[in-house]
Each structure stands twice: as C-alpha cells, then as structure tokens.
VEXTIVEX-882936 format. One line per 2 residues: number of its first residue (from 0); for each residue x, y, z of N, C-alpha, C, O. Coordinates in steps of 0.001 Angstrom, whole numbers, plus 500000, padded with zeros to 6 digits. Example, Ala and Ser with C-alpha at 12.3 -4.5 7.8 and 13.67 -1.06 7.14 Angstrom:
0 = 513190/494310/507800/512300/495500/507800/513200/496700/507800/514236/496681/508465 | 512850/497750/507080/513670/498940/507140/512900/500030/507870/513409/501138/508039
This chain:
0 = 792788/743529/980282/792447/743299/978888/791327/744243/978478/790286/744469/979094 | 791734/744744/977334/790113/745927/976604/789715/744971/975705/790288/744306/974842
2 = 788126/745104/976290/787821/744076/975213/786207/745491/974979/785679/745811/973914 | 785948/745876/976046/785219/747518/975074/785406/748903/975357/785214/749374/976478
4 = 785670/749379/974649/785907/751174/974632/784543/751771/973990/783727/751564/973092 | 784893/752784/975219/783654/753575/975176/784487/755136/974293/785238/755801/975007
6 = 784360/755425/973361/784753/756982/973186/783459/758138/973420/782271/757895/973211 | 783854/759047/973759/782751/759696/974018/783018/761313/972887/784055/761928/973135
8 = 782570/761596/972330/782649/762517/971360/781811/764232/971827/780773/764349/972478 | 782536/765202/971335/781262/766242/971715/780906/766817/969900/780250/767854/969808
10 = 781235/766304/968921/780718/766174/967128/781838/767871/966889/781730/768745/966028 | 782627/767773/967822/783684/768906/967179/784742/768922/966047/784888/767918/965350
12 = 785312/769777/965894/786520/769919/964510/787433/768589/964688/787959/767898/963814 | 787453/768442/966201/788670/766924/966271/787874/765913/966221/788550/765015/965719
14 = 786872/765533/966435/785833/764032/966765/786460/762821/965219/786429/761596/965334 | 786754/763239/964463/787732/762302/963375/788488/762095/963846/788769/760897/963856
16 = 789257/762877/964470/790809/762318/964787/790764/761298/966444/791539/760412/966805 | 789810/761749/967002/789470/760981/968366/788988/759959/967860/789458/759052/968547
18 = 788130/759366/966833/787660/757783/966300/789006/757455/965755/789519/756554/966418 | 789772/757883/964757/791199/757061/964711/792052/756931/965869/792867/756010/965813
20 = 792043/757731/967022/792894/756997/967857/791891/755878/968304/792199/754707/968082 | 790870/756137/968837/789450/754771/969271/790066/753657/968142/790890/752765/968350
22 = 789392/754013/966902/789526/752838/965768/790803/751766/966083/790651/750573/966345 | 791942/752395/966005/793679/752143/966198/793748/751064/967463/794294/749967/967348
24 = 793146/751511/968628/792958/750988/969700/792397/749577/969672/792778/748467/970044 | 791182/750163/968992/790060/749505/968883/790428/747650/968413/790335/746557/968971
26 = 790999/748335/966681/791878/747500/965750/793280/746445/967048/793526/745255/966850 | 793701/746963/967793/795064/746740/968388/794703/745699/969634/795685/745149/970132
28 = 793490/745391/970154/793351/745021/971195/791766/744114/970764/791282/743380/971626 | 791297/744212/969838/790175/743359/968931/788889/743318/969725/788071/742450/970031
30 = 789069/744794/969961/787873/745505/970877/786610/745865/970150/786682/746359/969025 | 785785/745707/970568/784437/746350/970333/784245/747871/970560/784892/748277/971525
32 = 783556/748765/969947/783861/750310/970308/781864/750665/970168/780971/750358/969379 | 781969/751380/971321/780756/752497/971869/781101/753776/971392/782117/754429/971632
34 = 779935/754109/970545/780043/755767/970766/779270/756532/971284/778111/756332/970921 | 779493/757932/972508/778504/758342/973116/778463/759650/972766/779545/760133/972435
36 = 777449/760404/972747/777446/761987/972525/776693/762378/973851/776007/761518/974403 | 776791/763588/974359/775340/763802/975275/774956/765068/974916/775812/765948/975002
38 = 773822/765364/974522/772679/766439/974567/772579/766718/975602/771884/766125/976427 | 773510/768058/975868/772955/768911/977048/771668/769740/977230/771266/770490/976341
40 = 771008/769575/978460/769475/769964/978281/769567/771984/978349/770332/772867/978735 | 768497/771855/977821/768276/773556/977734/768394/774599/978755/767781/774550/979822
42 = 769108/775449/978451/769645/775762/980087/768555/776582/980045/767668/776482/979197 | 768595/777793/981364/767987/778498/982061/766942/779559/981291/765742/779683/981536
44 = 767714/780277/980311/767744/781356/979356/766503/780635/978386/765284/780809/978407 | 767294/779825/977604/765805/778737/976700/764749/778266/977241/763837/778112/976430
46 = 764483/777942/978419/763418/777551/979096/762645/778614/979205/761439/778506/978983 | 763403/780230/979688/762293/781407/979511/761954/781850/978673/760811/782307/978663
48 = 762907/781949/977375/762054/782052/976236/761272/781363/975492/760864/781901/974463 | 760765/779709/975875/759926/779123/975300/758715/779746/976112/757775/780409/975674
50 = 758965/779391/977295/757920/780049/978436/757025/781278/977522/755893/781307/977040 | 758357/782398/977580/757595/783697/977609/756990/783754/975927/756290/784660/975474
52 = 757391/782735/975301/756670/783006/973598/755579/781845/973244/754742/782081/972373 | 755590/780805/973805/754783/779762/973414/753728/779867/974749/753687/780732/975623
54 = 752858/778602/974558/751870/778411/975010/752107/777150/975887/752547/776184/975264 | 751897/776981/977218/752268/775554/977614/752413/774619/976706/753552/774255/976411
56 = 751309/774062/976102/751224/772846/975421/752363/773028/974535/753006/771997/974728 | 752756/773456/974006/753458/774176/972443/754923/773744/973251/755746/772987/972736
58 = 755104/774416/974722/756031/774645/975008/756517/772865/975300/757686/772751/974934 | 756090/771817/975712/755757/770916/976363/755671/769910/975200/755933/768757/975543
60 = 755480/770020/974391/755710/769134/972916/757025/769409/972669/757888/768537/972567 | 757272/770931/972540/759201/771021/972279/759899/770344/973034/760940/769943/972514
62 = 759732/770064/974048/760843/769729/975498/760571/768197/975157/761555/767459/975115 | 759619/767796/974971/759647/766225/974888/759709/765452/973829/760512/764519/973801
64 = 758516/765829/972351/759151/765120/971118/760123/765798/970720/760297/765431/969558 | 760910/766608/970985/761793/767731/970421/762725/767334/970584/763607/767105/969757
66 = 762719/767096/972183/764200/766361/972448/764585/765259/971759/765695/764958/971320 | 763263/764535/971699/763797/762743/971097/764358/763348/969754/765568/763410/969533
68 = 762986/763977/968498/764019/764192/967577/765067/764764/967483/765763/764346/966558 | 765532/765658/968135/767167/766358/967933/767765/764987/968582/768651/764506/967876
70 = 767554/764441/969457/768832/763446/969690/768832/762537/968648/769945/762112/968336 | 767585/761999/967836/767679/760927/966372/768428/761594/965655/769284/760950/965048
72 = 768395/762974/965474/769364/763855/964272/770693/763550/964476/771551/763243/963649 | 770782/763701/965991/772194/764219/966332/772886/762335/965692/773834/762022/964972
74 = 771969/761629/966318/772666/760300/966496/772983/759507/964787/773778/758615/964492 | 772075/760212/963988/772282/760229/962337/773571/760749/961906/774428/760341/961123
76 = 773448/761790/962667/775120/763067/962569/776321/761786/962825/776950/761225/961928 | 776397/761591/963898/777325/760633/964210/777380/759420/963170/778433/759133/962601
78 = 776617/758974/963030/776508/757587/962114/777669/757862/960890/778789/757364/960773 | 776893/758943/959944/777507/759797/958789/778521/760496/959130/779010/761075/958161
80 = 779314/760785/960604/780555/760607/960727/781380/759444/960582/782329/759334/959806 | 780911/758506/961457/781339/757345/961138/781564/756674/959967/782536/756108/959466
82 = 780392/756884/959646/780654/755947/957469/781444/756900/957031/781648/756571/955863 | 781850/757591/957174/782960/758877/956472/783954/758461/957179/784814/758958/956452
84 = 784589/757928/958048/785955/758367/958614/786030/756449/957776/787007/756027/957157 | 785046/755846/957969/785554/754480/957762/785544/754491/956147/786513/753877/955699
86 = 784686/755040/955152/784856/754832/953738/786488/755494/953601/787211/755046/952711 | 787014/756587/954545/788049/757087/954108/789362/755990/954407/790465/755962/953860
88 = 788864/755208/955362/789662/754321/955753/790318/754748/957333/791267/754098/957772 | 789853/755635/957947/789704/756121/959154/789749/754919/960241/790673/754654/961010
90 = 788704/754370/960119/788452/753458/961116/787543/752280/960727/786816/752450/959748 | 787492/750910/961489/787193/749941/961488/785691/749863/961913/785315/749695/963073
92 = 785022/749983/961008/783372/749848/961315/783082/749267/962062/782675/749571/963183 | 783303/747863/961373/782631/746709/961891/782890/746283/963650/782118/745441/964109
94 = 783923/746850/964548/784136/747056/965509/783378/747692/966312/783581/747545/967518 | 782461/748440/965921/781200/749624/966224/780209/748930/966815/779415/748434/966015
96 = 779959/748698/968155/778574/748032/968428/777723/748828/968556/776593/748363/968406 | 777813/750372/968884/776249/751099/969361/777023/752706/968939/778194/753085/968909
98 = 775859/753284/968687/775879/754791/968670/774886/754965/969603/773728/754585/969429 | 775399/755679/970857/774785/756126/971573/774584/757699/972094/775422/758211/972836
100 = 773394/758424/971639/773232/759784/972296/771940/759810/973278/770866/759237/973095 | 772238/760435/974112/771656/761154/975345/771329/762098/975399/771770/762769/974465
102 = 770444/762857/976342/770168/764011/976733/770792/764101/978081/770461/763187/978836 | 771685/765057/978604/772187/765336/980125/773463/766046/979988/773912/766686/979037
104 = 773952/765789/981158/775367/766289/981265/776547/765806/981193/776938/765126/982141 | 777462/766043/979994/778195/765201/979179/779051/763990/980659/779251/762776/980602
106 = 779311/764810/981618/780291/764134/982760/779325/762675/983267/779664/761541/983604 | 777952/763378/983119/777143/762195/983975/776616/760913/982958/776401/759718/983161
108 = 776501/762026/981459/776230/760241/980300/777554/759569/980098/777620/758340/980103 | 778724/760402/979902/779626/759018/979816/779920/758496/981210/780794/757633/981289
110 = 779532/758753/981921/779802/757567/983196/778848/757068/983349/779044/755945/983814 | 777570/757341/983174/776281/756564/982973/776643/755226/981941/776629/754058/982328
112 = 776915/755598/980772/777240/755055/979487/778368/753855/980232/778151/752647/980325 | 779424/754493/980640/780359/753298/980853/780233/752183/981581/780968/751197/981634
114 = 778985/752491/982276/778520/751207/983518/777557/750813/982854/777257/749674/983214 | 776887/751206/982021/775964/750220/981147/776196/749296/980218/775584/748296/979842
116 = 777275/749858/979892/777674/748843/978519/779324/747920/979286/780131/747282/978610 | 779396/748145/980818/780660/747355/981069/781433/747905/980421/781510/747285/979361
118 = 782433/749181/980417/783862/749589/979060/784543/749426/980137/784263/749519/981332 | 785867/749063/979318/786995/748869/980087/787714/749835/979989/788685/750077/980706
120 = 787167/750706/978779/788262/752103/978909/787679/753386/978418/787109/753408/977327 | 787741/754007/978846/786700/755586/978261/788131/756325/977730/789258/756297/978225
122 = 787547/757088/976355/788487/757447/975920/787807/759029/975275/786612/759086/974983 | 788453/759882/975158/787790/761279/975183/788897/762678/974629/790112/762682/974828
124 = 788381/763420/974150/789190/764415/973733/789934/765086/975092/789406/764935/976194 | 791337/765922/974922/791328/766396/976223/790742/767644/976372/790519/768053/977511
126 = 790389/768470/975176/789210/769672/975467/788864/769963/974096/789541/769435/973214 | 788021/770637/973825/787191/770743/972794/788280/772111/972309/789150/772764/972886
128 = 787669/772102/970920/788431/772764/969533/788627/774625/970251/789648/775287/970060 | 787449/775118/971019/787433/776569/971721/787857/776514/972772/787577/777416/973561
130 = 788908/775151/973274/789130/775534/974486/790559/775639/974396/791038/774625/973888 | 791450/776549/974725/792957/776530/974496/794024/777351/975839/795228/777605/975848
132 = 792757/777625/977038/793833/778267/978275/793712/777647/979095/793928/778153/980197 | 793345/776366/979030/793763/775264/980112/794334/773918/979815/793738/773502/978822
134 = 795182/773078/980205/795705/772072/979786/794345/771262/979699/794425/770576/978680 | 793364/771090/980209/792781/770228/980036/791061/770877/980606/790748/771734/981432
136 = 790148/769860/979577/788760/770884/979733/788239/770373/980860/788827/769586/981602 | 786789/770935/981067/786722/771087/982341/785823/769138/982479/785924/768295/983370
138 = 784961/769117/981033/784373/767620/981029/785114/766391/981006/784509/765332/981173 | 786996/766416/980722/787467/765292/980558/787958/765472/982086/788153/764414/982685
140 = 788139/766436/982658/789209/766780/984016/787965/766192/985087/788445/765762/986136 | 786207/766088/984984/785843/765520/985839/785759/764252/985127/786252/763485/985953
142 = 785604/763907/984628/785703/762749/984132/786580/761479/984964/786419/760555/985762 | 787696/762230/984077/789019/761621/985270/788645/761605/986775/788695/760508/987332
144 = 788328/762536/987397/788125/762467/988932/787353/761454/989060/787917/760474/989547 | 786340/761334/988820/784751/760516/989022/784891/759270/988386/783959/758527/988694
146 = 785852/758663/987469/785569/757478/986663/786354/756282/987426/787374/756486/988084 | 785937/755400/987310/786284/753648/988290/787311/753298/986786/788361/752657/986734
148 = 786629/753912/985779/787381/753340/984633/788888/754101/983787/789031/755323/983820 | 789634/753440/983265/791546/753773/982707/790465/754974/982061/789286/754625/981992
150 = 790781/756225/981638/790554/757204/980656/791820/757467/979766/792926/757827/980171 | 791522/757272/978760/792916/757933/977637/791991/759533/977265/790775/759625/977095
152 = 792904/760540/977223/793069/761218/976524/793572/761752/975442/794802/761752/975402 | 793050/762182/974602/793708/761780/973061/793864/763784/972811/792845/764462/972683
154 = 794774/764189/972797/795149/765665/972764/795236/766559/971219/796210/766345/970497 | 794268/767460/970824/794031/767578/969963/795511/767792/969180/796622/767948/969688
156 = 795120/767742/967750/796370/767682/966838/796814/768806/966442/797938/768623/965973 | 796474/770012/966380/796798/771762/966834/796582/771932/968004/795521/772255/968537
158 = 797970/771642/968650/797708/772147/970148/797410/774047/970343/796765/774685/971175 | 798190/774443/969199/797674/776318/968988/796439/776629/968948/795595/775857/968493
160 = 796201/777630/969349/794567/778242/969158/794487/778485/967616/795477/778914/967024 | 793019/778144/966792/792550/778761/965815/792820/780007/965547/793276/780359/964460
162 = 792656/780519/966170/793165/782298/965363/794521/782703/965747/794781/783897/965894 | 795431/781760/965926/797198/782096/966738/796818/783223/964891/796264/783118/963796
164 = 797611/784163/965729/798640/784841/964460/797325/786466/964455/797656/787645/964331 | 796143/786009/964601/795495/786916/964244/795024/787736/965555/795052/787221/966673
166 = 794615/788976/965331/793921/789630/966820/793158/789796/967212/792450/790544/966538 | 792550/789347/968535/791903/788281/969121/790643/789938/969629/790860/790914/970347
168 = 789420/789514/968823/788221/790472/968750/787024/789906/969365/785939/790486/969349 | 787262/788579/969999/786163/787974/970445/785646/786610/969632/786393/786448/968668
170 = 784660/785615/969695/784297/784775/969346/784449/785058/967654/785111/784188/967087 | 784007/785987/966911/783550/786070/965611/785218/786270/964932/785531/786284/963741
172 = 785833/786368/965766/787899/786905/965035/787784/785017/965032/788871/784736/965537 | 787444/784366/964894/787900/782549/965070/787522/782246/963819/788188/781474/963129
174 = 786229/782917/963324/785536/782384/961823/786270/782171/960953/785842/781790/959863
C-alpha cells in the first residue's frame, strides 16, 4: 500500500510533468506527497575562486549563510512551482505534506529523504532535460541500485533531444 511518495525533482523543463504523474498517483492511492530537491555543494573550481578572491571570513559567511539562503530561495522556487501546476489544475495540493531542499548529493538526499519521512515509493525523472545519450541518467540509475524503496520512473515527454533537426555546435546550438 502507498500511503507516501517521495518525488524528488532537479527544478528542470520536465519537473511539471513529474508532479502530475506524483499528483495522479498521489490522487489514485490517497497518498500524501514529499517534495525533495538537493543543492549540490560547490565543487572544486568555486571553492578556489572564493579562496583566491575573498577573504576567509567573507569566504566563510558565503559557504554558510549563503547556503541556507539559496536553499530558502530554491525551496520558494518549488513552492511557486507547486501553486502553479495546482492553480492550473496540475495537481492536488492539499496532498503536499513538505517541501523539502537540501544541500548534498542528489543520490544521497533522496535516500536520506526517503528514510526520514518513511516513503513507500520514490518517484523521479528518468534523466534530466540535457541528458539524451543514455537511456537513463546517471542520478535515477544509482538511485535504483542503492534504494530499499519501489522507484517509478516517469520518462520525459520529448523523448528527442532539444535541438533534433538543428546542428549540433555545442551547449549554446540548444538556446
């Protein structure tokens, strides 16, 4: 029996269409629904350029109130997704118990996430909107390996790449 789903979102071009399959679910089985994002931490490259331009302290206020506020932003972002997919009639609000964002690594907060809140089912894009030469990305494929819990994958709705038709110049030929 699902009685909570966890969806886990990365705030891409599909993250609407991944809350209506959640919502649908959600609606179908009179489930309660989690939403998780995770803030991946600053990789290697950003850490030396705070280093090499700021001042410890300077640097050390960014990394810590910085983080909290970008994750309050991010977790606002989500909200105002949410009241948008549901004013459109998208999905079932009131089913919504938590918006949850993190700082880490998307594989380790939704499995973090899913043992905290007890879900009976993690549910997840199968790769993000830039990913199109593998059947499946690399965060839902560990996912699957590592999870105790059912995972649905919900497969984006243009399975074609963004720029099919046009010739392919690098990141900026997608705009």
């Amino acid at each position: 029996m699902i009685k909570k789903i966890l969806l886990a979102v990365d705030l891409g071009i599909y993250t609407p269409h991944l809350l209506q399959h959640a919502a649908s679910l959600s609606s179908q089985y009179q489930a309660s629904m989690v939403v998780v994002h995770a803030v991946e931490p600053l990789g290697t490259l950003g850490h030396a350029l705070l280093h090499t331009y700021l001042k410890p302290e300077t640097t050390k206020a960014i990394t810590t109130v910085g983080t909290d506020s970008v994750v309050e932003q991010i977790r606002t972002q989500v909200i105002d997704i949410l009241t948008d997919e549901f004013m459109s009639g998208g999905i079932d609000l009131p089913r919504l118990e938590n918006v949850i964002v993190k700082p880490g690594m998307p594989v380790d907060v939704i499995l973090d996430t899913a043992q905290e809140i007890n879900a009976d089912v993690i549910i997840l894009g199968s790769h993000s909107a830039e990913v199109h030469d593998s059947n499946i990305g690399t965060v839902p494929q560990k996912v699957l390996s590592h999870s105790k819990w059912p995972v649905y994958l919900i497969p984006n709705p243009n399975p074609e790449p963004l720029w099919q038709g046009r010739q392919y110049a690098g990141p900026e030929a997608r705009m």
